[in-house]
PATIFI-235566 format. One record per atom (N, C-alpha, C, O): residue number from 1; chain; atom name; x, y, z. Coordinates in steps of 0.001 Angstrom, whole numbers, plus 500000, padded with zeros to 6 digits. Layout:
(rec NUM,"A","CA",(X,Y,Z))
...
! end
This chain:
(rec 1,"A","N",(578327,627312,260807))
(rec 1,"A","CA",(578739,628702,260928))
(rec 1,"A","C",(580204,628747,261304))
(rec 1,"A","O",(580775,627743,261732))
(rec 2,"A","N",(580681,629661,261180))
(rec 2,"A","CA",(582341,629417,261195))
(rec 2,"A","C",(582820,630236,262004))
(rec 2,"A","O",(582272,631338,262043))
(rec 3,"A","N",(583771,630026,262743))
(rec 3,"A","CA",(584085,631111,264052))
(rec 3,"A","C",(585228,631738,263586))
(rec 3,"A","O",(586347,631654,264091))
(rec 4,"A","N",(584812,632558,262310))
(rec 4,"A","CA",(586617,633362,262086))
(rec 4,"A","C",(585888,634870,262898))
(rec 4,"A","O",(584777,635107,263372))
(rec 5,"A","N",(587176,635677,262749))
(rec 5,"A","CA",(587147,636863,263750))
(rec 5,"A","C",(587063,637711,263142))
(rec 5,"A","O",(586326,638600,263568))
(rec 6,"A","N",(587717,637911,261893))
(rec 6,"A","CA",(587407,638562,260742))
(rec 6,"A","C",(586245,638653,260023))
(rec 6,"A","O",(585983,637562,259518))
(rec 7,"A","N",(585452,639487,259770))
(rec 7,"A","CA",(584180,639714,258964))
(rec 7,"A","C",(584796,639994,257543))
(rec 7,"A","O",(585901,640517,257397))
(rec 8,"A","N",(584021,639616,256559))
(rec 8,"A","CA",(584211,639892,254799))
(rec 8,"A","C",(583592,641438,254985))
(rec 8,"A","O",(582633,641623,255735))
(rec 9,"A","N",(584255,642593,254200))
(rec 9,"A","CA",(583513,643434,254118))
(rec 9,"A","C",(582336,643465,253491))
(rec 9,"A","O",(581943,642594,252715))
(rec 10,"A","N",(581762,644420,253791))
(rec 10,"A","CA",(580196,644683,253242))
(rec 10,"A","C",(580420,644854,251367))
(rec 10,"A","O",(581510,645084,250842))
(rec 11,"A","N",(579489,644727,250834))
(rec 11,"A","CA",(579908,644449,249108))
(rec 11,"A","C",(580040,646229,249193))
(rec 11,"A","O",(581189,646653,249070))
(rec 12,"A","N",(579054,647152,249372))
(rec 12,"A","CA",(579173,648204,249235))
(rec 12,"A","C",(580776,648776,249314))
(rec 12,"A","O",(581305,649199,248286))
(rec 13,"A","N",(581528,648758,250642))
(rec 13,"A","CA",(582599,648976,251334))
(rec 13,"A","C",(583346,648104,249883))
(rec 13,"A","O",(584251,648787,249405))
(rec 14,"A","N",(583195,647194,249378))
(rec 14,"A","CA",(584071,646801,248451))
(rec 14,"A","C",(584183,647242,247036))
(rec 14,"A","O",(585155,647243,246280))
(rec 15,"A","N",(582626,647717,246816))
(rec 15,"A","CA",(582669,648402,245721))
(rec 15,"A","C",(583063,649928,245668))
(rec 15,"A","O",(583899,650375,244883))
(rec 16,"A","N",(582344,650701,246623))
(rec 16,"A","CA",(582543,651995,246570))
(rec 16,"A","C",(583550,652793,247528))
(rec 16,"A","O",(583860,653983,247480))
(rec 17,"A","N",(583997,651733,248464))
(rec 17,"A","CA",(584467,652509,249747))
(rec 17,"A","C",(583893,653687,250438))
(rec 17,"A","O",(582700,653513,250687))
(rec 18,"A","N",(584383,654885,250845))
(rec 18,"A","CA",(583621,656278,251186))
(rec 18,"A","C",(582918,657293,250292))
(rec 18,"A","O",(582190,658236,250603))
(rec 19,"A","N",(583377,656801,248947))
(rec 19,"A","CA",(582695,657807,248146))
(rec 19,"A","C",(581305,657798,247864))
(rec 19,"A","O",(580980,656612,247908))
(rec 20,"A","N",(580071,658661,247532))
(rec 20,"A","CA",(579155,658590,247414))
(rec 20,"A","C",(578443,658117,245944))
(rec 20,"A","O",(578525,658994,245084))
(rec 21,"A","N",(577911,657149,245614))
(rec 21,"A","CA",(577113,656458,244359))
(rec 21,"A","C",(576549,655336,245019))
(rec 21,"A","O",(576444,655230,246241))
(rec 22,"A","N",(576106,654306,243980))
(rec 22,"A","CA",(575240,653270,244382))
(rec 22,"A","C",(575533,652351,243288))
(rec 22,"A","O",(576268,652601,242333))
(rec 23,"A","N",(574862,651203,243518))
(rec 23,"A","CA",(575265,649789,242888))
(rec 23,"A","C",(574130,648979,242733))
(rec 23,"A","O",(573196,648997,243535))
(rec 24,"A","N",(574177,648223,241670))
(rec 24,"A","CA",(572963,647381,241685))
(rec 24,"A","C",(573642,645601,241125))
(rec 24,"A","O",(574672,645526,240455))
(rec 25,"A","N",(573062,644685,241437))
(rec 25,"A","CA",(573175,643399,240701))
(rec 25,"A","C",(571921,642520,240236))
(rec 25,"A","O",(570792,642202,240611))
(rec 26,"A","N",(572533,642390,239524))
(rec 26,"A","CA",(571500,641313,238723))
(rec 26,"A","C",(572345,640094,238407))
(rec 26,"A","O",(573249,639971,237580))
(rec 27,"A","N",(571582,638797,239686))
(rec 27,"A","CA",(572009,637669,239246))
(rec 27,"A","C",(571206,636382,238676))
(rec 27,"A","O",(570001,636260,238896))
(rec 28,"A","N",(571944,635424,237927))
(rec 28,"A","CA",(571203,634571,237612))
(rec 28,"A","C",(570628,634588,236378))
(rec 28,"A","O",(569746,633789,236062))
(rec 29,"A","N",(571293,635905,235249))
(rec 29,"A","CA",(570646,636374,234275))
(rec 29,"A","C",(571079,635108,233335))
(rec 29,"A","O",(572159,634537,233186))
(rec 30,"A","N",(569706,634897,232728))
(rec 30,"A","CA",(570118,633440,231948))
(rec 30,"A","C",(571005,633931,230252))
(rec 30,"A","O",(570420,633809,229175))
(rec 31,"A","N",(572405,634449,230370))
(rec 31,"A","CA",(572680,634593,229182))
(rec 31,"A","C",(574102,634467,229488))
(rec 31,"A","O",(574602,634484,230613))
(rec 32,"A","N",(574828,634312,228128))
(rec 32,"A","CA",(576455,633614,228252))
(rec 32,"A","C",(576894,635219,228409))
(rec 32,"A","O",(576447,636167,227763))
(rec 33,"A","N",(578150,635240,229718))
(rec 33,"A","CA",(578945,636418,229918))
(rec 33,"A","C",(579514,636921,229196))
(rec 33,"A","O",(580240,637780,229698))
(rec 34,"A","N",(579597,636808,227876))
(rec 34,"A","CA",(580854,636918,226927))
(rec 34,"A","C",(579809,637652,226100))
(rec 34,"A","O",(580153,638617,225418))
(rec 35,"A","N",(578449,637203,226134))
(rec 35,"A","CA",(578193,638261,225349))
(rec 35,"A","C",(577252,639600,225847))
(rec 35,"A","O",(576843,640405,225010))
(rec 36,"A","N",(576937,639758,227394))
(rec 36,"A","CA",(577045,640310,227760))
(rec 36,"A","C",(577971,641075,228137))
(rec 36,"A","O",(577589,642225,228355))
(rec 37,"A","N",(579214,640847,228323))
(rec 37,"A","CA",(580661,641785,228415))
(rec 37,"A","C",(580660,642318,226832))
(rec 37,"A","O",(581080,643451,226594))
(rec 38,"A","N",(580399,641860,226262))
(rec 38,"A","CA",(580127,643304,224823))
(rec 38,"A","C",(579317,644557,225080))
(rec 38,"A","O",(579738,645702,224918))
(rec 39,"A","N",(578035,644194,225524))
(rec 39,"A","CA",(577452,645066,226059))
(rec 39,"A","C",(577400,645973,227051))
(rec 39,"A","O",(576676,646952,226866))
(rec 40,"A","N",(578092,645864,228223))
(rec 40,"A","CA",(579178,646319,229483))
(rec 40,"A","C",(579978,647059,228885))
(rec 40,"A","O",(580202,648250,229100))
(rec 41,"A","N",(580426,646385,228127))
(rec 41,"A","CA",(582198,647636,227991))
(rec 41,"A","C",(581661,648769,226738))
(rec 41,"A","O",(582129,649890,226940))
(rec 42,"A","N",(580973,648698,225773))
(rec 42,"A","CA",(580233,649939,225317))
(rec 42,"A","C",(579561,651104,226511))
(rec 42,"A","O",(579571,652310,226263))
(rec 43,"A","N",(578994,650548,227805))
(rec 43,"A","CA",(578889,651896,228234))
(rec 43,"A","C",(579537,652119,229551))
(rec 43,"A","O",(579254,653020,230341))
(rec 44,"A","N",(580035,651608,229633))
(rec 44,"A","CA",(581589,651944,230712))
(rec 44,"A","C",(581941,653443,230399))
(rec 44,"A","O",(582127,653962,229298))
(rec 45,"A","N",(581977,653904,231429))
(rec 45,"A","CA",(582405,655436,231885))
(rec 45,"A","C",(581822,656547,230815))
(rec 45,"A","O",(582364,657554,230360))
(rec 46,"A","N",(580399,655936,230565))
(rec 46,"A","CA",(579477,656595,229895))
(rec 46,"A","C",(578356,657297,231172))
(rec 46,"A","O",(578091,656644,232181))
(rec 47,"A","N",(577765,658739,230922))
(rec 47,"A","CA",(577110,659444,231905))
(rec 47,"A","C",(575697,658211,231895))
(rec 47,"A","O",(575672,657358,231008))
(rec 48,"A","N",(574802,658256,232772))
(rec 48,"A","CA",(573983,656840,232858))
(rec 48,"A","C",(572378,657528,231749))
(rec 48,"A","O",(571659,656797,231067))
(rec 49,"A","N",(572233,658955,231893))
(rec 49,"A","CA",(571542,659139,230472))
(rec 49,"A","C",(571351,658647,228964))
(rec 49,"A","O",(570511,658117,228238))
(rec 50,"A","N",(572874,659237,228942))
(rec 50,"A","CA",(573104,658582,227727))
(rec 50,"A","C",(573730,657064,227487))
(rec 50,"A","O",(573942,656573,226379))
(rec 51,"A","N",(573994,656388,228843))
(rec 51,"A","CA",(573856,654677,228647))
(rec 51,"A","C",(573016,654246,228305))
(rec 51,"A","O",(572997,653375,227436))
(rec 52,"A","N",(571508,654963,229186))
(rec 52,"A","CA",(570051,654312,228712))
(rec 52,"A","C",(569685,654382,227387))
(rec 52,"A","O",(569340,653476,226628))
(rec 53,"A","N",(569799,655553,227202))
(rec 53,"A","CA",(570029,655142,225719))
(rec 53,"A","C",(570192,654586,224358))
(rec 53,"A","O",(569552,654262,223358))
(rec 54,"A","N",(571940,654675,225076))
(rec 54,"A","CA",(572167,653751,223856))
(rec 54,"A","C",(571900,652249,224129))
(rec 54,"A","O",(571910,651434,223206))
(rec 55,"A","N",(571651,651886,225462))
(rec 55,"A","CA",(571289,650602,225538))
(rec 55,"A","C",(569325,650097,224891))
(rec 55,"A","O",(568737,649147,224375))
(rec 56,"A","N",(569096,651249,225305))
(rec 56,"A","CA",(567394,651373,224475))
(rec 56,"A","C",(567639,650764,223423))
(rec 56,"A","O",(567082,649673,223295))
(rec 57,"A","N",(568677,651315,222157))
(rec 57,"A","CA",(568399,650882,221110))
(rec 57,"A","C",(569570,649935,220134))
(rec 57,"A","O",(569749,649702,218939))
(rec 58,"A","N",(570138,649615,221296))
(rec 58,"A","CA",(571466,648742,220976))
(rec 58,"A","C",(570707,647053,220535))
(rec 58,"A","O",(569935,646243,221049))
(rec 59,"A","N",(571393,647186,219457))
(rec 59,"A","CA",(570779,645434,218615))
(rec 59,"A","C",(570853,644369,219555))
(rec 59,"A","O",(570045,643456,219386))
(rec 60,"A","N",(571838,644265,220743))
(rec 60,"A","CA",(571905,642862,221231))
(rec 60,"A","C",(570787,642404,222420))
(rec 60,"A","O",(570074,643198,223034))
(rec 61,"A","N",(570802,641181,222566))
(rec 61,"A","CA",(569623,640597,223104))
(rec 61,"A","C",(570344,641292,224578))
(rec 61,"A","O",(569638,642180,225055))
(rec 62,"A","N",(571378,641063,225193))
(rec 62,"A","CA",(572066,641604,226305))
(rec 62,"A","C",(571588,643052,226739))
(rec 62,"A","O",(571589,643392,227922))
(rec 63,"A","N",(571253,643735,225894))
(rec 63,"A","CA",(570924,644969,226098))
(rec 63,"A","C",(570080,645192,227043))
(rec 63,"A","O",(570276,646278,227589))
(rec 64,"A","N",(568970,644425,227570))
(rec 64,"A","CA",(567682,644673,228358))
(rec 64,"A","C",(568099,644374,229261))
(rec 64,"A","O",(568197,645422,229898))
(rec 65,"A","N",(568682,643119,230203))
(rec 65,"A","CA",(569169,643454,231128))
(rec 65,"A","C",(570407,644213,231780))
(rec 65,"A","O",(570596,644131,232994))
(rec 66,"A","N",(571290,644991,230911))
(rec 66,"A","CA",(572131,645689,231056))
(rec 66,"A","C",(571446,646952,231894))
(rec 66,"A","O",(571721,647508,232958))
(rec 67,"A","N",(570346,647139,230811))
(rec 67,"A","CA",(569621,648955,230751))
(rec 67,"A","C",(569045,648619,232058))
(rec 67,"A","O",(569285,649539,232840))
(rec 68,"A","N",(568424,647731,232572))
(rec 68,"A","CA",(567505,647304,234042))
(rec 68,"A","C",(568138,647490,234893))
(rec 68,"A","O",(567739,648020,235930))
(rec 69,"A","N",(569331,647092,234678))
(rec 69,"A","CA",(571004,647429,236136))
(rec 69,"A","C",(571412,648361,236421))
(rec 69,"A","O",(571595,648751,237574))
(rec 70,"A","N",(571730,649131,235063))
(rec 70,"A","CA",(572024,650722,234877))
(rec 70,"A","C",(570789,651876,235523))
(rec 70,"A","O",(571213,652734,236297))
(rec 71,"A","N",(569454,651867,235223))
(rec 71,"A","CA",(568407,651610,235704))
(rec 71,"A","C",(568771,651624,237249))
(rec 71,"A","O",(569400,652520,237812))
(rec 72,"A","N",(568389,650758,237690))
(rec 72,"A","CA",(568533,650394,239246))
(rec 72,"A","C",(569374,650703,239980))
(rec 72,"A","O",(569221,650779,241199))
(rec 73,"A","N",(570950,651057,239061))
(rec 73,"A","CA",(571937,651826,240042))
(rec 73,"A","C",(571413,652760,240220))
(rec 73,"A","O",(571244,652932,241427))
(rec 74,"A","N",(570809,653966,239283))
(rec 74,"A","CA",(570632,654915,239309))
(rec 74,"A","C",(569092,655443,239874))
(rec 74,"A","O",(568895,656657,239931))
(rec 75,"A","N",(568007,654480,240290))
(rec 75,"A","CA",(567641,654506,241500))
(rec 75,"A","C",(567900,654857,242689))
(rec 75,"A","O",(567669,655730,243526))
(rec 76,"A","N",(568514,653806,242489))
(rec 76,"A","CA",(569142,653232,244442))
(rec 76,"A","C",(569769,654322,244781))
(rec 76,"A","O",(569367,654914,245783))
(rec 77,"A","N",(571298,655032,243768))
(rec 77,"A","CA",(571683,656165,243765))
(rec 77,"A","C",(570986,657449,244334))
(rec 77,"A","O",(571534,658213,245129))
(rec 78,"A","N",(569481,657631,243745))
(rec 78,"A","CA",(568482,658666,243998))
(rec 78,"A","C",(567582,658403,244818))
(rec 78,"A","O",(566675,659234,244860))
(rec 79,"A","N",(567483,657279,245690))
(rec 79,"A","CA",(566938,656737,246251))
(rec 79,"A","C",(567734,657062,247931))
(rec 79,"A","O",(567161,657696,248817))
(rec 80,"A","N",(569006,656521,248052))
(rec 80,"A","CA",(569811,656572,248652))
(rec 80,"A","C",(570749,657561,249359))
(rec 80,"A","O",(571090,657554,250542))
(rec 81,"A","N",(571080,658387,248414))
(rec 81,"A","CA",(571829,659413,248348))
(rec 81,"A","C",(571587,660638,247918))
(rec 81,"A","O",(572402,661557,247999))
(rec 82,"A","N",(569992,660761,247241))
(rec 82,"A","CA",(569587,662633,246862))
(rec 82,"A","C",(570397,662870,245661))
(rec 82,"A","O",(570708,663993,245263))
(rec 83,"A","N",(570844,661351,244894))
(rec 83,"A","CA",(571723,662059,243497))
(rec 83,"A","C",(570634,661610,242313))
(rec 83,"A","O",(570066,660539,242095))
(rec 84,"A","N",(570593,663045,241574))
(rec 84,"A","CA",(569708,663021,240422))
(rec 84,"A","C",(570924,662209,239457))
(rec 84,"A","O",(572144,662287,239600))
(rec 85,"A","N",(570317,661583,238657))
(rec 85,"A","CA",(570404,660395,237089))
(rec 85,"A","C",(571109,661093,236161))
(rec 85,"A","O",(571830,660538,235332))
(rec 86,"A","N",(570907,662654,236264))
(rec 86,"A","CA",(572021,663363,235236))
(rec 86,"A","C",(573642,663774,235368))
(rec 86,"A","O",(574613,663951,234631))
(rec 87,"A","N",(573229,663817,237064))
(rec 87,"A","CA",(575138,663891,237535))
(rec 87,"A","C",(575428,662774,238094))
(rec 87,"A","O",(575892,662760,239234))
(rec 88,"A","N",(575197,661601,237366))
(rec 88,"A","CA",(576006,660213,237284))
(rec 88,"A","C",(576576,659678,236335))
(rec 88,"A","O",(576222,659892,235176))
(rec 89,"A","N",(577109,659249,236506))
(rec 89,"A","CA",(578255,658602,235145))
(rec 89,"A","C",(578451,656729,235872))
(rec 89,"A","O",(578368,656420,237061))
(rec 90,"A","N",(578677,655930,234866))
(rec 90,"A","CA",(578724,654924,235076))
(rec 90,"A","C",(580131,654347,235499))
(rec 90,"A","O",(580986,654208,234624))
(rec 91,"A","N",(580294,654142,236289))
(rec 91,"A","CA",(581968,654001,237002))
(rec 91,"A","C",(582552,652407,236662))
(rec 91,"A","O",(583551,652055,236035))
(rec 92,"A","N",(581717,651781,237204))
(rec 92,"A","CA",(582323,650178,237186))
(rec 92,"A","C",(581027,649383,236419))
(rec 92,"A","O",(579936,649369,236989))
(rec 93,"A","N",(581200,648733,235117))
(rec 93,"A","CA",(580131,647544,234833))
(rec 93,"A","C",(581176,646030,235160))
(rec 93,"A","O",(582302,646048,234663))
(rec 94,"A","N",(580979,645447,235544))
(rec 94,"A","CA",(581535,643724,234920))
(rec 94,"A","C",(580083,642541,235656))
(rec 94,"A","O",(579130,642503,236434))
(rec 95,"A","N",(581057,641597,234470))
(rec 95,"A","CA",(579778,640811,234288))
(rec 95,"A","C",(580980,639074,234509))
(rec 95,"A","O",(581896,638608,233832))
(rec 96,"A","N",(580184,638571,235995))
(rec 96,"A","CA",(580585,637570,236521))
(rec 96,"A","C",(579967,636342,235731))
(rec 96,"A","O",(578954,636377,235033))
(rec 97,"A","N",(580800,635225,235986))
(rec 97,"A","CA",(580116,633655,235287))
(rec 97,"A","C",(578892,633255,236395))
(rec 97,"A","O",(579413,633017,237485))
(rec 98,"A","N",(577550,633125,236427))
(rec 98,"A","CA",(576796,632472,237127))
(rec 98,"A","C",(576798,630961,237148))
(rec 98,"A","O",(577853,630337,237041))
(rec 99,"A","N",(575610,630360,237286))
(rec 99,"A","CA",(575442,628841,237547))
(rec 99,"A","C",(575549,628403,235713))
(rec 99,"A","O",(575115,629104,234799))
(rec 100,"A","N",(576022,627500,235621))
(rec 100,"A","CA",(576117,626730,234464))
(rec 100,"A","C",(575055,625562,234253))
(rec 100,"A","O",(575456,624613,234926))
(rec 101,"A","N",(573938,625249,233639))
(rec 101,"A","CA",(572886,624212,233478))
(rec 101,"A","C",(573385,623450,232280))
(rec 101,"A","O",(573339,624002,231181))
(rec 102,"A","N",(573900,622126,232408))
(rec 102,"A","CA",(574634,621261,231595))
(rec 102,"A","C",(573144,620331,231154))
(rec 102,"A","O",(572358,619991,232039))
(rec 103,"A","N",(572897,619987,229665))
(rec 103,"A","CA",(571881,619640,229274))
(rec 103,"A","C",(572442,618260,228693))
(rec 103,"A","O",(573637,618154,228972))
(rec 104,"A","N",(572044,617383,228111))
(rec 104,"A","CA",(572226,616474,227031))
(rec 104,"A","C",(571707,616499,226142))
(rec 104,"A","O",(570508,616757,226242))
(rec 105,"A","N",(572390,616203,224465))
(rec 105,"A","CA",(572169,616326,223614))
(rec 105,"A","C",(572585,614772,222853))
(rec 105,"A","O",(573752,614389,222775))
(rec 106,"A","N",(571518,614059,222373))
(rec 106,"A","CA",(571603,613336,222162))
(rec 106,"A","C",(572130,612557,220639))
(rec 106,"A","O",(571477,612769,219617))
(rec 107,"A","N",(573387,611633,220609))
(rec 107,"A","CA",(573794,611683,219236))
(rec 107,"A","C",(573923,610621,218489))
(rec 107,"A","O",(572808,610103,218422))
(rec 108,"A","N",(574740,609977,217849))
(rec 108,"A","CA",(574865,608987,216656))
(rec 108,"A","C",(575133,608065,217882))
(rec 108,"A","O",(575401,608476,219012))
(rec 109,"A","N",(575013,606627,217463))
(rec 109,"A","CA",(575177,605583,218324))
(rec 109,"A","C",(575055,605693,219834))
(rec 109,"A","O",(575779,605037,220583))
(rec 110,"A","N",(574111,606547,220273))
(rec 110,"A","CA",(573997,605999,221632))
(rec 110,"A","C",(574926,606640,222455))
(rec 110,"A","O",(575294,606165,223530))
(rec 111,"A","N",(575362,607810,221945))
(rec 111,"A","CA",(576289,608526,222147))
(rec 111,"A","C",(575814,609898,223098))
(rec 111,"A","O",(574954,609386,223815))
(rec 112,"A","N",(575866,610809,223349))
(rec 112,"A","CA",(575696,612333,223743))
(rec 112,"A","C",(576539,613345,223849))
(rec 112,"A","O",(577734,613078,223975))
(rec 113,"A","N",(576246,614276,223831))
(rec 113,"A","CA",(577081,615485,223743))
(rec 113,"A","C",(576673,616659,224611))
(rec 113,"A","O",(575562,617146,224400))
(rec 114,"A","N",(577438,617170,225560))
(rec 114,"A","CA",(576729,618428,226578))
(rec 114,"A","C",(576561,619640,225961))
(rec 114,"A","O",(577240,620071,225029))
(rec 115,"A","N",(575508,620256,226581))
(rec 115,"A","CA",(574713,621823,226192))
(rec 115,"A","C",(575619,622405,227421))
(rec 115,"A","O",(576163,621587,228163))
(rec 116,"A","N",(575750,623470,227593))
(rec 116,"A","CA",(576461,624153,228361))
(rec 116,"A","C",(575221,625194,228431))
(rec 116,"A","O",(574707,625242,227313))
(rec 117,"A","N",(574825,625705,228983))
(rec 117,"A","CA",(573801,626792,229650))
(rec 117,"A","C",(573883,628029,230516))
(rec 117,"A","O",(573454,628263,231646))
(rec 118,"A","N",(574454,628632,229786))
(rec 118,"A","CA",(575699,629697,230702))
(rec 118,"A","C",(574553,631000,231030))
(rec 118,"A","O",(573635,631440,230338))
(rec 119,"A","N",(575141,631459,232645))
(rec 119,"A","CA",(574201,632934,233044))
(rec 119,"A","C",(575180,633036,233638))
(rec 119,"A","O",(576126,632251,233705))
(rec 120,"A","N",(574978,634341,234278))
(rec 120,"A","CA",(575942,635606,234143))
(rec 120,"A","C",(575337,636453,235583))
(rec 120,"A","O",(574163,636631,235908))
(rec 121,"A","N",(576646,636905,236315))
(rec 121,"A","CA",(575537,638188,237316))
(rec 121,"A","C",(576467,639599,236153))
(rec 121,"A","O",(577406,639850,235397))
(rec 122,"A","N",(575363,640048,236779))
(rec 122,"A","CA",(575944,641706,235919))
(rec 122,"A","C",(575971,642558,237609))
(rec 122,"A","O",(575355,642381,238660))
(rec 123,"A","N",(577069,643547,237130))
(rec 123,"A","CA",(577736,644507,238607))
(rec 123,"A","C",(577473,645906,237914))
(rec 123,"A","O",(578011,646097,236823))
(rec 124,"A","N",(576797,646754,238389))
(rec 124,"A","CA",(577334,648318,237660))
(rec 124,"A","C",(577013,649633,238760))
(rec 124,"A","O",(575969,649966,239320))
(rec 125,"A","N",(578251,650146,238791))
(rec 125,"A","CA",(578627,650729,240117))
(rec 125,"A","C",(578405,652579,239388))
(rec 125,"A","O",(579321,653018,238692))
(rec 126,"A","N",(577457,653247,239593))
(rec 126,"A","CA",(577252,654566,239828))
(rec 126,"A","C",(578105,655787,240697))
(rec 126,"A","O",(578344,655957,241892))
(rec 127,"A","N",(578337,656325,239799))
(rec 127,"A","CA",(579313,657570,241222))
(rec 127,"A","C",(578872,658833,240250))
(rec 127,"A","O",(578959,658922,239025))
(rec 128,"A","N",(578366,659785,241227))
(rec 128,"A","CA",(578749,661144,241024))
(rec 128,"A","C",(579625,661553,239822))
(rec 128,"A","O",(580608,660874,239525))
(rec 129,"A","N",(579250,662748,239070))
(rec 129,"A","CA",(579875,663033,238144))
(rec 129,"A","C",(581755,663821,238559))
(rec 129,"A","O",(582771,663748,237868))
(rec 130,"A","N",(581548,664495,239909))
(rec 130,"A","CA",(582612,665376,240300))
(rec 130,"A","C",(583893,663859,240621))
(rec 130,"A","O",(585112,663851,240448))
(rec 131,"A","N",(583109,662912,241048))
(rec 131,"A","CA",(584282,661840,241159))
(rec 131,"A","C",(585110,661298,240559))
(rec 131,"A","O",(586157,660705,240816))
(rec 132,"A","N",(584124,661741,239074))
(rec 132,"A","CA",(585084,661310,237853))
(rec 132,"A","C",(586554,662174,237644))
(rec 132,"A","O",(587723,661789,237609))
(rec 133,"A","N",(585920,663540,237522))
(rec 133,"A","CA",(586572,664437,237541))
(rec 133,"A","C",(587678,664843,238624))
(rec 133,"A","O",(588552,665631,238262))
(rec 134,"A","N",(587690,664262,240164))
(rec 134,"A","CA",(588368,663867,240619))
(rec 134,"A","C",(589708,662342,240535))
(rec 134,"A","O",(590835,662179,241003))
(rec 135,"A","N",(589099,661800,239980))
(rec 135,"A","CA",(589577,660744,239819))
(rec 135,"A","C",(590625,660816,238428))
(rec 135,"A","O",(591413,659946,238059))
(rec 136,"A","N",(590370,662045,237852))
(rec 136,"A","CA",(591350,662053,236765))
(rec 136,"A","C",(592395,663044,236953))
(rec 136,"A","O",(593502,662717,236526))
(rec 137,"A","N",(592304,663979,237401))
(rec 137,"A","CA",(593150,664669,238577))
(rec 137,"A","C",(593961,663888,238701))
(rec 137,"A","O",(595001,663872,238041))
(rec 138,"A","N",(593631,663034,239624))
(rec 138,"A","CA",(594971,662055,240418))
(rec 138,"A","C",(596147,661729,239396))
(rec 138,"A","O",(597365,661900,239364))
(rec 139,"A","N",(594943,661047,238389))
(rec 139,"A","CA",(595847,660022,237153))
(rec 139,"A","C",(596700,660950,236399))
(rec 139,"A","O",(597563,660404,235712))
(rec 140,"A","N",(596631,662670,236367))
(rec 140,"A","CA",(597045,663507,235511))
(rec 140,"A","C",(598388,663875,236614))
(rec 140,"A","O",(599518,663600,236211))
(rec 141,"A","N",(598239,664436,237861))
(rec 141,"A","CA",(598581,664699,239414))
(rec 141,"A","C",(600366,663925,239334))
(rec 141,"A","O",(601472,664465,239321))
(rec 142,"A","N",(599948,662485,239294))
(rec 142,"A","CA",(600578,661281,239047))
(rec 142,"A","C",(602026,661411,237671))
(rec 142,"A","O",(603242,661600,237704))
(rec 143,"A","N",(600902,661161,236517))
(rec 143,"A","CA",(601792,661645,235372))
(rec 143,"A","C",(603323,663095,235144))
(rec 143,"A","O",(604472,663246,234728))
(rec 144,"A","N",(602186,663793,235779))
(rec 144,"A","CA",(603337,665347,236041))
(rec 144,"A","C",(604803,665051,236822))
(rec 144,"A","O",(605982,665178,236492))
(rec 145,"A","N",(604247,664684,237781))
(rec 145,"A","CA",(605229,664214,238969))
(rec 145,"A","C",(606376,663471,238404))
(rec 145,"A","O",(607566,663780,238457))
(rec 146,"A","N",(605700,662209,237729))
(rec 146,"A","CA",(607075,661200,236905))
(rec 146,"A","C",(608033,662159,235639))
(rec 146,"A","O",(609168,661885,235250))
(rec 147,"A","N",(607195,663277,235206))
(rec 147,"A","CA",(607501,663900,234131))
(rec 147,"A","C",(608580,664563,235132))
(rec 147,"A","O",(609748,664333,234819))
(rec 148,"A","N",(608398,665262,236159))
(rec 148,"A","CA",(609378,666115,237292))
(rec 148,"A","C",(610575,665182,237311))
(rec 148,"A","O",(611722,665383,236914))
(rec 149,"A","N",(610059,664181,237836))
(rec 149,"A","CA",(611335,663460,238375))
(rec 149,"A","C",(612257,662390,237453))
(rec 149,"A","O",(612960,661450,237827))
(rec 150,"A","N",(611971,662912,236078))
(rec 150,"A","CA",(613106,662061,234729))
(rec 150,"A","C",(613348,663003,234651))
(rec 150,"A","O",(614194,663356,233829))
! end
């Protein structure tokens, strides 16, 4: 155990700070990140209705555990906080490298070649719909200002 004085913040405090939504993870998902980050960035700052959705009927194998996360934010969200599934919007997805399971593959002369076995955690962070709408404010707020001052 380590005697620093400093505590790591809480993941929440890192994901959401004070604002009100919820978060879910899924780790250990046995699939390569790369092709789950296809599936992530299609419903990025999509309302979480219509994520389920389109993740329902989206061709990739990634899709099912995407929709389970999205899903579960939006639980925990209604679970947590008294926020109904329709005034949420999907704020933050990313999708971390998990454990790697290196296999052997066996070849010409006595030779081998490694399998790489890639999983993935998936992150997807829920907020309130008015936050969005706050949050673009700022970015617009921001813009004006530089426009003032050239």
């Amino acid at each position: 155990m380590s005697t620093d004085t400093q505590a790591r913040p809480s993941r929440r405090a890192a994901l959401l700070g004070d604002r009100p939504g919820s978060f879910a993870i899924a780790r250990h998902v046995r699939m390569s990140p790369t092709k789950v980050r296809r599936v992530a960035d299609v419903v990025r700052g999509m309302d979480v209705t219509e994520a389920l959705d389109v993740l329902k009927f989206a061709p990739q194998a990634a899709s099912e555990p995407v929709y389970k996360v999205v899903a579960s934010a939006a639980a925990n969200a209604a679970d947590t906080d008294d926020l109904a599934a329709d005034d949420l919007f999907v704020s933050q997805v990313f999708v971390d490298e998990g454990v790697t399971l290196r296999r052997i593959r066996p070849r010409a002369k006595g030779s081998a070649s490694r399998i790489m076995k890639r999983g993935s955690h998936i992150t997807v962070v829920v907020e309130p719909k008015e936050a969005r709408t706050a949050q673009g404010r700022k970015k617009t707020d921001k813009s004006t200002d530089e426009q003032k001052e050239a």
